[in-house]
N, CA, C and O atoms as CSV, one atom per row, in Angstrom:
chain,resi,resn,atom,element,x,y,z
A,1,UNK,N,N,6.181,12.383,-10.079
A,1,UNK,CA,C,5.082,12.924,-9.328
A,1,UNK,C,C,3.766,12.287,-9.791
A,1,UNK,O,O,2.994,11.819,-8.953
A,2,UNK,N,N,3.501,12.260,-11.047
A,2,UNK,CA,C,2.720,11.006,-11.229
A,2,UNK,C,C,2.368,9.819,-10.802
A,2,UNK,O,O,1.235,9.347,-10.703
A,3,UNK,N,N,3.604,9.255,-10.498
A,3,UNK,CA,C,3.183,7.765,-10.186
A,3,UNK,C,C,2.962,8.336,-8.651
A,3,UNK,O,O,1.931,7.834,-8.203
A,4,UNK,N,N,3.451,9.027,-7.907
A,4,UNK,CA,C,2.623,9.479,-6.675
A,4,UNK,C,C,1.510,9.559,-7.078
A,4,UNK,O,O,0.884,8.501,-7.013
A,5,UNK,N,N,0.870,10.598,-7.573
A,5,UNK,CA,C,-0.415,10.780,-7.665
A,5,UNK,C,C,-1.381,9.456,-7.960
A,5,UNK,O,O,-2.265,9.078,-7.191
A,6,UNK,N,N,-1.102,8.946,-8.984
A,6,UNK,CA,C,-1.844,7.279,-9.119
A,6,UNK,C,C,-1.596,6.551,-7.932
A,6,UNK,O,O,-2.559,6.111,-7.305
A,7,UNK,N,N,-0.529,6.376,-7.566
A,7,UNK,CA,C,-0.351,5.647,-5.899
A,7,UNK,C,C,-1.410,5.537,-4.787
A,7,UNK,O,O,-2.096,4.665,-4.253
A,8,UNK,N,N,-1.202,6.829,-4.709
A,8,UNK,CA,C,-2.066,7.536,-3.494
A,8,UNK,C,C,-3.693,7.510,-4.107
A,8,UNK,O,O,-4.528,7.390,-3.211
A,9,UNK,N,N,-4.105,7.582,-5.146
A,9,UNK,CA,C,-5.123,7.471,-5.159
A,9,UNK,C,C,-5.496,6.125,-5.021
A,9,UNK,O,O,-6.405,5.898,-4.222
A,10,UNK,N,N,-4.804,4.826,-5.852
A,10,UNK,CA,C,-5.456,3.686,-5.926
A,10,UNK,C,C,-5.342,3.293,-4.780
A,10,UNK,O,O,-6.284,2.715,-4.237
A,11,UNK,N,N,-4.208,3.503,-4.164
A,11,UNK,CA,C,-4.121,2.292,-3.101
A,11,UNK,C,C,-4.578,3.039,-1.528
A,11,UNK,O,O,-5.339,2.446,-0.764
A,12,UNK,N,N,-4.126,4.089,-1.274
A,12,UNK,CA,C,-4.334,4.792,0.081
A,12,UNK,C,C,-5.399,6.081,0.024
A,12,UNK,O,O,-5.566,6.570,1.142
A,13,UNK,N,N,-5.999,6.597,-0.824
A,13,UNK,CA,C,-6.751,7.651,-1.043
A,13,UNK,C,C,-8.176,7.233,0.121
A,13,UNK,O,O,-8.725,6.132,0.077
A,14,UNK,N,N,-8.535,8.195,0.975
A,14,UNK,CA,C,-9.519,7.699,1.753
A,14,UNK,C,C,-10.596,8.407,0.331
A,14,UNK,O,O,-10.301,9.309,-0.454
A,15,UNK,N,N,-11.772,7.654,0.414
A,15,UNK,CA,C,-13.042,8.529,-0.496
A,15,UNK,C,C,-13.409,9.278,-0.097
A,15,UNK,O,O,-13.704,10.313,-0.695
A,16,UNK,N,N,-13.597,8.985,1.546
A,16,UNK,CA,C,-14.708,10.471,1.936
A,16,UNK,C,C,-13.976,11.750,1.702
A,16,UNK,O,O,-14.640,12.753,1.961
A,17,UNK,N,N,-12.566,11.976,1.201
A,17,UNK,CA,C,-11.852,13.003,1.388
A,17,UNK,C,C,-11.451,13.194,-0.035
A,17,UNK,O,O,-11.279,14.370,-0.355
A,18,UNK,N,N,-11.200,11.976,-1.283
A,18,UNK,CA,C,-10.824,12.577,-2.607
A,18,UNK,C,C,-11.886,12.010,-3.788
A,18,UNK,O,O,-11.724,12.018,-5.009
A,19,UNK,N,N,-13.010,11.523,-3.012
A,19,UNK,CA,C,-13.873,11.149,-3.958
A,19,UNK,C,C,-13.972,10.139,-4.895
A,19,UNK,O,O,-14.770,10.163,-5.832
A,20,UNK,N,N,-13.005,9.050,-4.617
A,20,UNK,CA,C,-12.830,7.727,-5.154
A,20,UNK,C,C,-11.984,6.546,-4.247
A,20,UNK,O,O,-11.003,6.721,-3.523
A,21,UNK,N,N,-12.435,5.773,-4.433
A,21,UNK,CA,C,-12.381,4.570,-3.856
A,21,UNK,C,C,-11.420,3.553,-4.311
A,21,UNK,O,O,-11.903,2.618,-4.950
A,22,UNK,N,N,-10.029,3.558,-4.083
A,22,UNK,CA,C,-8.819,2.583,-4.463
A,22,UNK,C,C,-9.218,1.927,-4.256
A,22,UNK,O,O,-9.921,1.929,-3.245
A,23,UNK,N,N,-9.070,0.659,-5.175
A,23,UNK,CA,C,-9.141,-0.898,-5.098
A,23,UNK,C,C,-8.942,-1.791,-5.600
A,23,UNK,O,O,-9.450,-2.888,-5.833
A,24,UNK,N,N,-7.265,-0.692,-5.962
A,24,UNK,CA,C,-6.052,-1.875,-7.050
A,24,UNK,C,C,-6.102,-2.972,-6.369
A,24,UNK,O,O,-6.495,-4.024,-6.872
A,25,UNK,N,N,-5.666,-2.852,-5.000
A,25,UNK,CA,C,-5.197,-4.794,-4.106
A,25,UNK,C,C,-6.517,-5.152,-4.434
A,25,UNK,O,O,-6.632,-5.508,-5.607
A,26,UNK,N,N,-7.651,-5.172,-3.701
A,26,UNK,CA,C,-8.448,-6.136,-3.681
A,26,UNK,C,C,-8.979,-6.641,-5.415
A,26,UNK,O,O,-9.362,-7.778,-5.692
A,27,UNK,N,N,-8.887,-5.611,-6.300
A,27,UNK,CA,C,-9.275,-6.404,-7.804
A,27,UNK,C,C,-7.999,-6.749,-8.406
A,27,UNK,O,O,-7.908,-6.777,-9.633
A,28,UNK,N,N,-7.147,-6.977,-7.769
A,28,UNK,CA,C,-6.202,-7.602,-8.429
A,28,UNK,C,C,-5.557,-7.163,-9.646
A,28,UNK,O,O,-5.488,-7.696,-10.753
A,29,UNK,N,N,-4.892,-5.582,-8.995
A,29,UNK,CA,C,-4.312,-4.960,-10.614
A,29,UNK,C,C,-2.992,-4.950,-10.777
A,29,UNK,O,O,-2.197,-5.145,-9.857
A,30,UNK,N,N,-2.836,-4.835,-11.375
A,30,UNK,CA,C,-1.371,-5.012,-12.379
A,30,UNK,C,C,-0.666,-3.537,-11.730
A,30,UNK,O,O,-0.049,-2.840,-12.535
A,31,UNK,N,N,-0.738,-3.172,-10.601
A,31,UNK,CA,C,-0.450,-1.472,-10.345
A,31,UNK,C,C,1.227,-1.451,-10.693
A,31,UNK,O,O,1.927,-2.303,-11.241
A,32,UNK,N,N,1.544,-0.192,-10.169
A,32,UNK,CA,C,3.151,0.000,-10.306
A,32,UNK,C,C,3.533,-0.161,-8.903
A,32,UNK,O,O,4.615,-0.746,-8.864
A,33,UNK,N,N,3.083,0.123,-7.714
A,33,UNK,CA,C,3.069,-1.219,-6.465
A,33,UNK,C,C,3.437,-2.332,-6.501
A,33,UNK,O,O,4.568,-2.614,-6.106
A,34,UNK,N,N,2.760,-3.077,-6.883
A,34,UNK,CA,C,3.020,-4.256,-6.905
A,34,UNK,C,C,4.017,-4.424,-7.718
A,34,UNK,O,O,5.034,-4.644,-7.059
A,35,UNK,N,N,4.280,-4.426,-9.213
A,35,UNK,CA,C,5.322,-4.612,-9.673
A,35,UNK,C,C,6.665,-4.384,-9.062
A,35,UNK,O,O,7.713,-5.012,-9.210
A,36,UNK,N,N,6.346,-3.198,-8.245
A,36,UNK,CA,C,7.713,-2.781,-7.597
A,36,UNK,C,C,7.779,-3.978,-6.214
A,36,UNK,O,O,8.639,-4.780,-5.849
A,37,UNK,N,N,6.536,-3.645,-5.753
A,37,UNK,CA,C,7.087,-4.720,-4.372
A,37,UNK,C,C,7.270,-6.683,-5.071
A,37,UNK,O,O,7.994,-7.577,-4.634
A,38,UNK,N,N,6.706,-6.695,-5.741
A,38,UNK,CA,C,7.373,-8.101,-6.442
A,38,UNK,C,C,9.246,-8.334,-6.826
A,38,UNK,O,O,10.108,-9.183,-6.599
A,39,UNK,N,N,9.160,-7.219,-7.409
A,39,UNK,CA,C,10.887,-6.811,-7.720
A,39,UNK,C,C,11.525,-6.845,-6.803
A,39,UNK,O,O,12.579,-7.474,-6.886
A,40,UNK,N,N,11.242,-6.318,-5.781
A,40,UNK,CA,C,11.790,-6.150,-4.460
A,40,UNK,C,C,11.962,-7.562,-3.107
A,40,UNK,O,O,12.916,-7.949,-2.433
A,41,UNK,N,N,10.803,-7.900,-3.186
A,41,UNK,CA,C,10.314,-8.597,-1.883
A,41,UNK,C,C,10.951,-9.815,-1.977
A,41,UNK,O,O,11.389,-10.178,-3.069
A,42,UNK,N,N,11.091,-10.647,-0.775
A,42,UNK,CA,C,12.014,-12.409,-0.511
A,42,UNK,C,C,10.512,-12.871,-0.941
A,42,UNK,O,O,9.428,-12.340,-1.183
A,43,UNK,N,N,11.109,-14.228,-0.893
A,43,UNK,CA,C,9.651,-15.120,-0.647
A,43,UNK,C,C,8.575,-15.147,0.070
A,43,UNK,O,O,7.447,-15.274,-0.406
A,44,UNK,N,N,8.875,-15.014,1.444
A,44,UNK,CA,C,7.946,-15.261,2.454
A,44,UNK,C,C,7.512,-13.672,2.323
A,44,UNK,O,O,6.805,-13.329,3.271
A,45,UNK,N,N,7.703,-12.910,1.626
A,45,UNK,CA,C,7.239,-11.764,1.515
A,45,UNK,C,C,5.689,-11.589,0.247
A,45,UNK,O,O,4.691,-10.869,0.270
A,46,UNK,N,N,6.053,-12.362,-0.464
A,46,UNK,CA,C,5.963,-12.490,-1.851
A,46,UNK,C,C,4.259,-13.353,-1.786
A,46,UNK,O,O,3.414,-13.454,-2.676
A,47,UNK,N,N,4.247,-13.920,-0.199
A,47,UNK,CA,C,3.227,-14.886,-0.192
A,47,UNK,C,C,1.806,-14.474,0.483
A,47,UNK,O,O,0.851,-15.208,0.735
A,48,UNK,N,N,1.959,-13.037,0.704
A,48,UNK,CA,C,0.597,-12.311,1.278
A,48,UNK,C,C,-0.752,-12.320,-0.001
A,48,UNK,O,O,-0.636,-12.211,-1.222
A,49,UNK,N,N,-1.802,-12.466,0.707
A,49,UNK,CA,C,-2.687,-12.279,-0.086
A,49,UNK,C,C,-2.756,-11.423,-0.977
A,49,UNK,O,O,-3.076,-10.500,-0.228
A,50,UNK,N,N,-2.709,-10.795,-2.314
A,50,UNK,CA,C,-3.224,-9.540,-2.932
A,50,UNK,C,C,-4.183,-10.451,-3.686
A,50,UNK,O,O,-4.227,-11.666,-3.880
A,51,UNK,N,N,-5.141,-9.128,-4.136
A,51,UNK,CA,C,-6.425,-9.290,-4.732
A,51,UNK,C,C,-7.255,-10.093,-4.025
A,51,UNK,O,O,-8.094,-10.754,-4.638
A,52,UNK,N,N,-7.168,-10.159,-2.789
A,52,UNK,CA,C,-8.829,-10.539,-2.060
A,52,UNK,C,C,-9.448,-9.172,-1.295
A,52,UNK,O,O,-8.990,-8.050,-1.079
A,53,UNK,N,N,-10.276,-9.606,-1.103
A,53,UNK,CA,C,-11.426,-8.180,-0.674
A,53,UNK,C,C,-11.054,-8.254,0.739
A,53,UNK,O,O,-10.812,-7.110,1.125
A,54,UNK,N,N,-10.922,-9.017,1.570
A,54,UNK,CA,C,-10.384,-8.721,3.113
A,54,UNK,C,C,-9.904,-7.884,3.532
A,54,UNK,O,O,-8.692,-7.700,3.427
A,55,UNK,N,N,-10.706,-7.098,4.147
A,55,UNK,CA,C,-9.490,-5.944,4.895
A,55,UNK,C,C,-8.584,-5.960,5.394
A,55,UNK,O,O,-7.714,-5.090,5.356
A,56,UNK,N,N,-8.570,-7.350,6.211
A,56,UNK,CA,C,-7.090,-7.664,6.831
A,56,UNK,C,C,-6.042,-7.941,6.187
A,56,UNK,O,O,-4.934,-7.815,6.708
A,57,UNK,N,N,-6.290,-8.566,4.357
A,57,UNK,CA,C,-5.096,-8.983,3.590
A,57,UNK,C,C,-4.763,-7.759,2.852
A,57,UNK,O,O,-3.632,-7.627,2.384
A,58,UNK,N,N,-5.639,-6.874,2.715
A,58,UNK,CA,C,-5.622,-5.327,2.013
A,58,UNK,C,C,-4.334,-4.288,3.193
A,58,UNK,O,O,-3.477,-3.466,2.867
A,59,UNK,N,N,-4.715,-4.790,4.498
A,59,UNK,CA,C,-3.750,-3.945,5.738
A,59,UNK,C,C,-2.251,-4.815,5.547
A,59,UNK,O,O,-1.244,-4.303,6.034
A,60,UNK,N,N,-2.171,-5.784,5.020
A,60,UNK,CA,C,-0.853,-6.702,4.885
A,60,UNK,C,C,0.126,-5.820,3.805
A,60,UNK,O,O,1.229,-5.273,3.804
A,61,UNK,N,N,-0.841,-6.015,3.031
A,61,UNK,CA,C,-0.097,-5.556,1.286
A,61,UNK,C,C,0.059,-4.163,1.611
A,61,UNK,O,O,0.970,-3.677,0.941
A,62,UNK,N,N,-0.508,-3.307,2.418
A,62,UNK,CA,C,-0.115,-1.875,2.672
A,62,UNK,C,C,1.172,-2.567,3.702
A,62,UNK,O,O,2.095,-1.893,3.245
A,63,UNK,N,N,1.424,-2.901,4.108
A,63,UNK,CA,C,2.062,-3.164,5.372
A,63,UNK,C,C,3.528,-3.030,4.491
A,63,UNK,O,O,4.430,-2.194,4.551
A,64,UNK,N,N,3.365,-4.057,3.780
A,64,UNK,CA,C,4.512,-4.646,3.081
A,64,UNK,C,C,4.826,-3.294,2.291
A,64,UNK,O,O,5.991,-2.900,2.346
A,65,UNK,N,N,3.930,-2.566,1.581
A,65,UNK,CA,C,4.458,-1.637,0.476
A,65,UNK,C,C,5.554,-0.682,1.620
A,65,UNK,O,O,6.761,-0.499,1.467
A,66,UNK,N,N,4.929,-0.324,2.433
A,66,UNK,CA,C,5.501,0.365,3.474
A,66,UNK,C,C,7.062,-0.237,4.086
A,66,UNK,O,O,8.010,0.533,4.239
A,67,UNK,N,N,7.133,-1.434,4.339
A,67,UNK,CA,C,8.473,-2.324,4.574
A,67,UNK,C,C,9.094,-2.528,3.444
A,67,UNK,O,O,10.194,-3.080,3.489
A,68,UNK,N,N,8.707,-2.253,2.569
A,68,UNK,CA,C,9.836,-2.110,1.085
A,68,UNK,C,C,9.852,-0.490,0.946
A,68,UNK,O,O,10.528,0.083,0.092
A,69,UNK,N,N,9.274,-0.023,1.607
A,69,UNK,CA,C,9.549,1.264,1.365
A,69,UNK,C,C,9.002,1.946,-0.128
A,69,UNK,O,O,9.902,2.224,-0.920
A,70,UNK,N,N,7.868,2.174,-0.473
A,70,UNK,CA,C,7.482,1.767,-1.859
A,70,UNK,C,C,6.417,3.147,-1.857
A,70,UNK,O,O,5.991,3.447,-2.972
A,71,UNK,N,N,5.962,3.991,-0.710
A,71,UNK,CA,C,5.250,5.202,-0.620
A,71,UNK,C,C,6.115,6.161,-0.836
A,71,UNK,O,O,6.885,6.360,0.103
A,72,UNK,N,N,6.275,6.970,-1.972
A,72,UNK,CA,C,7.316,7.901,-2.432
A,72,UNK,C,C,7.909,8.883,-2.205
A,72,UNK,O,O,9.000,9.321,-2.570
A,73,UNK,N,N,6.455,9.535,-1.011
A,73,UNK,CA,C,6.393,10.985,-0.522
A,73,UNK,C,C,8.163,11.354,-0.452
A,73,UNK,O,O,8.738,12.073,-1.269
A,74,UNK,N,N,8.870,10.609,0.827
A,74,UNK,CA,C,9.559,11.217,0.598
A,74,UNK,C,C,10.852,11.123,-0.055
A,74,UNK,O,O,11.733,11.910,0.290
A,75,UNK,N,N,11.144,9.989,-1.233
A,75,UNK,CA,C,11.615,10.117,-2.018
A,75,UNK,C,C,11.263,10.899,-3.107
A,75,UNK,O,O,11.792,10.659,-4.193
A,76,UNK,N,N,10.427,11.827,-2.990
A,76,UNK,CA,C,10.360,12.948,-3.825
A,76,UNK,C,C,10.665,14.195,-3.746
A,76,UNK,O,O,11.028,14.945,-4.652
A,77,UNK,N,N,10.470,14.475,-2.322
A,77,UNK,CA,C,11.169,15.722,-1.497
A,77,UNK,C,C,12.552,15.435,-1.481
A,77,UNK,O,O,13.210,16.476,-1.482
A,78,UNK,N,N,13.213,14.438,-1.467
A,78,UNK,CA,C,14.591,14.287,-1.730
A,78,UNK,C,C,14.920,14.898,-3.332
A,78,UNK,O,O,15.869,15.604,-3.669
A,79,UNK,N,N,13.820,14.380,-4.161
A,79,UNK,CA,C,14.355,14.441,-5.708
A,79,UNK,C,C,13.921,16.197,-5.866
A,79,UNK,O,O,14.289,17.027,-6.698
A,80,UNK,N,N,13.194,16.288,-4.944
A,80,UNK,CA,C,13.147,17.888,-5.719
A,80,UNK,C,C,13.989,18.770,-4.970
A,80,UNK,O,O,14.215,19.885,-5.439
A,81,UNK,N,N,14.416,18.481,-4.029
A,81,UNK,CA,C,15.742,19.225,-3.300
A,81,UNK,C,C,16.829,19.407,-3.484
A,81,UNK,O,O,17.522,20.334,-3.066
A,82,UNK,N,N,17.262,18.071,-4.486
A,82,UNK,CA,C,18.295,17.708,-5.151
A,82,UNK,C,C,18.627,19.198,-6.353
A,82,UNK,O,O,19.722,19.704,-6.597
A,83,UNK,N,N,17.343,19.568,-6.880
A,83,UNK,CA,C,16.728,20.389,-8.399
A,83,UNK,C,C,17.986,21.570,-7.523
A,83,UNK,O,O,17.824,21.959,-6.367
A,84,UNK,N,N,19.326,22.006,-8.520
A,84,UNK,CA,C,19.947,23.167,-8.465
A,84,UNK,C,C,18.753,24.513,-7.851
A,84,UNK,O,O,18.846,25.171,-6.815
A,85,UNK,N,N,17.699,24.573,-8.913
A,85,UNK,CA,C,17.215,26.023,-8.895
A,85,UNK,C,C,15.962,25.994,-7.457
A,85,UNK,O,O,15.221,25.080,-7.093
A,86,UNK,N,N,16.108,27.112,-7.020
A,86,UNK,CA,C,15.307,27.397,-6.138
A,86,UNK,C,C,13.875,27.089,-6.221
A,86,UNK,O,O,13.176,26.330,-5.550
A,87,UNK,N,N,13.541,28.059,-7.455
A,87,UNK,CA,C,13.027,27.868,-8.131
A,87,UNK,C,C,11.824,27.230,-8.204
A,87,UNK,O,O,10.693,27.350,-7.734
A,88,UNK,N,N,12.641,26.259,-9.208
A,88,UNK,CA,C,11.936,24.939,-9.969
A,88,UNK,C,C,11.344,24.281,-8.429
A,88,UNK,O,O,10.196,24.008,-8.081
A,89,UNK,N,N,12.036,24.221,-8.047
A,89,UNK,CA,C,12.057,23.436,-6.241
A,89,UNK,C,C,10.790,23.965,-5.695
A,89,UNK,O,O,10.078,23.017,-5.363
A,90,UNK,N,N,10.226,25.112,-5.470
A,90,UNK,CA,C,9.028,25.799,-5.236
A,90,UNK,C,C,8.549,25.528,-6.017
A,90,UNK,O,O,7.758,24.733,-5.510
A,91,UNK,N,N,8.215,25.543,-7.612
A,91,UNK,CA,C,6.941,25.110,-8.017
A,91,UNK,C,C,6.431,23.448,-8.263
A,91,UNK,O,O,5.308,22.997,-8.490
A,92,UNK,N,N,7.928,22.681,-8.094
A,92,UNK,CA,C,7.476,21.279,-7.541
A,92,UNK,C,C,6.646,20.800,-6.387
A,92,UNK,O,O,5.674,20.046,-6.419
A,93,UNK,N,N,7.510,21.682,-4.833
A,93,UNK,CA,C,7.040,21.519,-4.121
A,93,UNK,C,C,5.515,21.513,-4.347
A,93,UNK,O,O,4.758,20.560,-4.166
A,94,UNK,N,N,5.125,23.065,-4.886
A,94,UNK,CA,C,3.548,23.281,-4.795
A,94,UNK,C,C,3.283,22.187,-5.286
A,94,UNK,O,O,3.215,21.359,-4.378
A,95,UNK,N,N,3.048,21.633,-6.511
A,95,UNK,CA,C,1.967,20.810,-7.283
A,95,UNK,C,C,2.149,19.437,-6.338
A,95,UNK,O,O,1.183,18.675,-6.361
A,96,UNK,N,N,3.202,19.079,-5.576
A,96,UNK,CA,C,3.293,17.559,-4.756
A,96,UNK,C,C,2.101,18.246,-3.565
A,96,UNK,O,O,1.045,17.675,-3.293
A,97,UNK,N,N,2.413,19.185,-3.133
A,97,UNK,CA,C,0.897,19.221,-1.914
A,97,UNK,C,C,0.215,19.347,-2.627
A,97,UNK,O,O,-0.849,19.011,-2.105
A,98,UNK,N,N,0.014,19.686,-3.760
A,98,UNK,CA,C,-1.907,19.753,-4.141
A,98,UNK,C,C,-2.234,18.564,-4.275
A,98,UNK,O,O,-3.440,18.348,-4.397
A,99,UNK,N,N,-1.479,17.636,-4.293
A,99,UNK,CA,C,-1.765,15.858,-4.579
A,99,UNK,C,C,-1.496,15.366,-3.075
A,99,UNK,O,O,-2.391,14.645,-2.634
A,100,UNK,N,N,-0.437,15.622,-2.217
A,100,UNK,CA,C,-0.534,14.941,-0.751
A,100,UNK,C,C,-1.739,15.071,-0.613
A,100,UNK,O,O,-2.555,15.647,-1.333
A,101,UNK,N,N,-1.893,14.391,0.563
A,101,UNK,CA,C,-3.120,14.082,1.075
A,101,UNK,C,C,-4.375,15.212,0.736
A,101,UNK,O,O,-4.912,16.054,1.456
A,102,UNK,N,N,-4.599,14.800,-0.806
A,102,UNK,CA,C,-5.766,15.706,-1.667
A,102,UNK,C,C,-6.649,15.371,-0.824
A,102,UNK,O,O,-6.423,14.444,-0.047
A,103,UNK,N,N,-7.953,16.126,-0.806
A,103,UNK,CA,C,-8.874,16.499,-0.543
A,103,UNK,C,C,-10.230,16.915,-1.732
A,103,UNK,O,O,-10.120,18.075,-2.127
A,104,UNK,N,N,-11.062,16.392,-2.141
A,104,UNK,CA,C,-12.217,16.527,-3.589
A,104,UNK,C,C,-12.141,17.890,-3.594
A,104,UNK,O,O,-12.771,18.542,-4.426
C-alpha cells in the first residue's frame, strides 16, 4: 500500500487536489515505476522519452506504465480480498481509499 501511495503521488497525483506536484518522469528519477516498467518492457518499449519536461513524452511513459499494467489499484483489492479475515479486509480497504484519489 505504500508503494501505491508514493506512485500515485509522484507520478499521477493532480496538485490542485493533493497539494504536490509529481515529477518523477520529467526529473528523471530512479522511481519504483520505472524500475518495474524497465523489467518488464521489449525494446521498442524501452525507447520512450523519460525525464524530459514535455507533456507529450510525460503522457507516453504514463501510457506505457498503464500497458505494463504497473498502476496497482487493483492489484491491491485483489491482495486484500485474498486476506482470510473479514476483518483485516475492512480496515485495509479503509486506509487504500484514504490514499485513492486523495484529496489535501
Amino acid at each position: 500500500m505504500g508503494t501505491y501511495f508514493q506512485v500515485y503521488l509522484d507520478c499521477y497525483g493532480d496538485p490542485e487536489f493533493i497539494g504536490k506536484i509529481g515529477t518523477d518522469i520529467e526529473d528523471y528519477k530512479c522511481s519504483w515505476l520505472v524500475v518495474q516498467a524497465l523489467e518488464r518492457a521489449d525494446e521498442s518499449q524501452k525507447s520512450i522519452n523519460y525525464g524530459k519536461k514535455d507533456p507529450a513524452c510525460v503522457a507516453k511513459v504514463k501510457d506505457l506504465y498503464k500497458e505494463l499494467n504497473l498502476e496497482s489499484y487493483k492489484k491491491l483489492i485483489a491482495d486484500i480480498e485474498a486476506q482470510p479475515s473479514d476483518a483485516v479486509q475492512k480496515v485495509l480497504k479503509s486506509f487504500l481509499h484514504k490514499i485513492y484519489k486523495r484529496q489535501k
